[in-house]
Residue, then its C-alpha position, 0 to 999 in steps of 0.5 A: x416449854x410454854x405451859x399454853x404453847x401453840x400447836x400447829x396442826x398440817x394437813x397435807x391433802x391430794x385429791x382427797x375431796x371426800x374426805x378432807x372436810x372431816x380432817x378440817x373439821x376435826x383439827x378447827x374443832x379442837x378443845x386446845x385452843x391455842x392451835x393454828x391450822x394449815x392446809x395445804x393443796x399438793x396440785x389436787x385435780x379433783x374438788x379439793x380446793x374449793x372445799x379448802x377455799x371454802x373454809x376462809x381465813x378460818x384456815x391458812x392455805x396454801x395452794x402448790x403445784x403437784x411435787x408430793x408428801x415432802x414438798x407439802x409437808x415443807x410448805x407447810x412447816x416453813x409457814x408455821x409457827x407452833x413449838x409443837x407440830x402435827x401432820x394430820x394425813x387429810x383422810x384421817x381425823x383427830x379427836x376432839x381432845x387431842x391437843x389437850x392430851x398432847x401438850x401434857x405430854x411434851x416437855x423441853x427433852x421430848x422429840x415426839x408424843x404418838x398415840x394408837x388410832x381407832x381404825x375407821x372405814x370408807x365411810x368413817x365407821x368404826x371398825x374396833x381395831x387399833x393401830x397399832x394394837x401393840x405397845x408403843x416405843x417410849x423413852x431415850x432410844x438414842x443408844x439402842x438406835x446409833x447401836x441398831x440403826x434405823x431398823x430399832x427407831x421407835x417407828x412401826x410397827x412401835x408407832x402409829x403412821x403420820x396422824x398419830x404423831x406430834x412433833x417438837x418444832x426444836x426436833x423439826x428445824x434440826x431436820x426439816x426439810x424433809x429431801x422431797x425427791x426421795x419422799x413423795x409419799x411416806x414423810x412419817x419414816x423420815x422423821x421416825x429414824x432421826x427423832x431418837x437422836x434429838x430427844x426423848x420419845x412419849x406415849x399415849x396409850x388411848x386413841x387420839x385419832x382416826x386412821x382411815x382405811x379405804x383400799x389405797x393405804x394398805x401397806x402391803x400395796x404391790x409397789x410399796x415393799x421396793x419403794x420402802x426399802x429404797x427409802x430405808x437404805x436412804x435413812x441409813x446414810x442420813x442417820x449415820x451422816x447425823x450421827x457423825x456430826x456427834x463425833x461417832x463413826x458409823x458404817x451404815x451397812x453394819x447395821x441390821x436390815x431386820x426392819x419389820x418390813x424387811x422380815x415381811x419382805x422375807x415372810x412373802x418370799x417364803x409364801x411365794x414358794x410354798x403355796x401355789x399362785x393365785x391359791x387362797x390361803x389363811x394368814x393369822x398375823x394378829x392384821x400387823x401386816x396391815x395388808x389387803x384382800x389380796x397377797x401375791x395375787x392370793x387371796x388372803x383370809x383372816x382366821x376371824x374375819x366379819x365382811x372381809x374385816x380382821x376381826x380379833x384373835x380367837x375367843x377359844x381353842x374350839x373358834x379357831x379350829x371352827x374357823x379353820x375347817x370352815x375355811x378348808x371345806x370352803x377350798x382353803x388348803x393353806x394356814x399361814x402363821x406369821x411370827x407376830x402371832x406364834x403366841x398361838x401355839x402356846x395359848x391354843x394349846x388344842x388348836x395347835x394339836x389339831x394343826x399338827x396331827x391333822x396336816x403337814x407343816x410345808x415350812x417353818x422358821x422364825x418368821x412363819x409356819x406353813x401348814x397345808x391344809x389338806x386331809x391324809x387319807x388315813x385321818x379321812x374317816x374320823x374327821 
């Protein structure tokens, strides 16, 4: 690979009129220089093309009538030209070193190069949280991945949505276009199942970039748990048809469908058992659920929490069982612990004495535990 090749950075935007400047912006404002940016327009409704028009032939646009994520993500791949790619989702934003990081990375057996973004809110201010907050993928996952299927690619929660990827062009053409009918949103988990098969993966481990979070990206969004499951169910047939062209039959049911969506799926089927509807319940998840205010038509609360906010794990046992009985004088009568945070067990060590010897465990499996917060008559007095 060139040592100065061009990166093409994609903005892909619908109806993102507030936001889409500072996508802009932050892509033109790069310290890389040789980079090309590409806007494109999926049939936005509200100001986003006068925005975009404004920007000249600073910027290559494209204008299309409405047909989703794929069909602007193709549009803009097919009228690029960078060895290496980037989607940057028009409600995010790039650091201004970013490219500069990226293109050190990349070499010519590297399919991606992804990095953690800094959450930011509405309104663009930083709200201190990561994602993702945990380890990335890295390296040949090509074994692991014909082996496991597409639920051990490398993709979430071990990698960073849309914007906090960078793409080869040789991955890309091996791939692209991405099938628009089955992604009209969500292009990221397309290109996450089949990069193992044609490279190596590499990890940057500081912020590139900022994930906006502004209440219609949550993933826990009603319609979204089907929609993904479609969408995994499809990537199995592509990636095993992939893998045949190798010489290497693989029945794509036999693969597991352990994907971390698939253990949330299970994770809310239990919480729709146990805890009565439209009851507010405590979920320590360590926020890898990534969801709203609202699960199940339940409220749901962060065991540390600022203004609705996740706000980190807790500093000490004696925090956690502060927050815990606040939250249950408040009329909380539930604590859920989901498997990404049963570390607590061990480390608050207190906590998880006071948890058990306080209140009846309703449930408890490999995926969550249940605890009912609700005070014995025999423990009343001392508490």
């Amino acid at each position: 690979m060139d040592s100065q090749p061009i990166v093409s950075i994609i903005i892909v935007n619908y109806n993102y009129a507030s936001y889409v400047a500072e996508a802009i912006n932050s892509a033109m404002s790069q310290t890389y220089p040789n980079t090309e940016v590409i806007v494109v327009d999926d049939g936005s409704t509200d100001d986003s093309r006068q925005i975009i028009a404004s920007y000249r032939d600073r910027v290559k646009s494209i204008f299309k009538e409405n047909g989703g994520q794929a069909s602007a993500a193709n549009a803009g791949f097919n009228a690029s030209v960078g060895s290496i790619v980037l989607f940057l989702d028009s409600d995010d934003v790039l650091h201004s070193d970013a490219l500069k990081c990226i293109v050190l990375k990349f070499e010519e057996n590297i399919s991606k190069v992804h990095w953690p973004l800094s959450k930011i809110d509405a309104a663009g201010r930083p709200t201190g949280k990561l994602l993702p907050d945990g380890k990335l993928a890295e390296g040949n996952l090509r074994d692991q991945l014909i082996r496991l299927g597409p639920a051990y690619c490398g993709g979430p929660p071990e990698s960073p949505p849309t914007s906090g990827n960078a793409w080869s062009r040789k991955y890309l053409e091996e791939v692209m276009p991405i099938p628009e009918s089955k992604f009209k949103g969500g292009i990221d988990h397309y290109l996450f199942i089949l990069a193992p098969l044609f490279g190596e993966i590499r990890s940057i481990s500081n912020p590139l970039g900022d994930y906006r979070v502004h209440g219609t990206n949550n993933t826990l969004r009603p319609d979204y748990m089907s929609i993904f499951f479609n969408r995994f169910e499809y990537g199995c047939e592509v990636l095993s048809s992939y893998v045949s062209k190798s010489g290497i039959n693989i029945d794509p049911l036999s693969w597991p469908r352990d994907h971390w969506y698939h253990k949330v799926d299970r994770s809310l089927q239990e919480i729709n058992v146990w805890i009565p509807q439209h009851a507010p319940f405590i979920l320590a998840d360590d926020d890898a659920w990534v969801a709203g205010h609202t699960i199940l038509h339940r409220r749901r609360f962060h065991l540390m929490e600022q203004e609705g906010q996740y706000w980190g794990i807790p500093k000490h046992d004696d925090d956690a069982i502060e927050a815990l009985e606040r939250y249950r004088r408040q009329g909380v009568c539930y604590f859920v612990l989901s498997w990404s945070s049963f570390w607590y067990m061990d480390h608050f060590t207190m906590f998880r004495h006071h948890l058990e010897t306080h209140y009846k465990c309703l449930q408890k499996n490999e995926l969550l535990m249940i605890y009912e917060l609700v005070v014995e008559k025999s423990n009343a007095t001392s508490k």
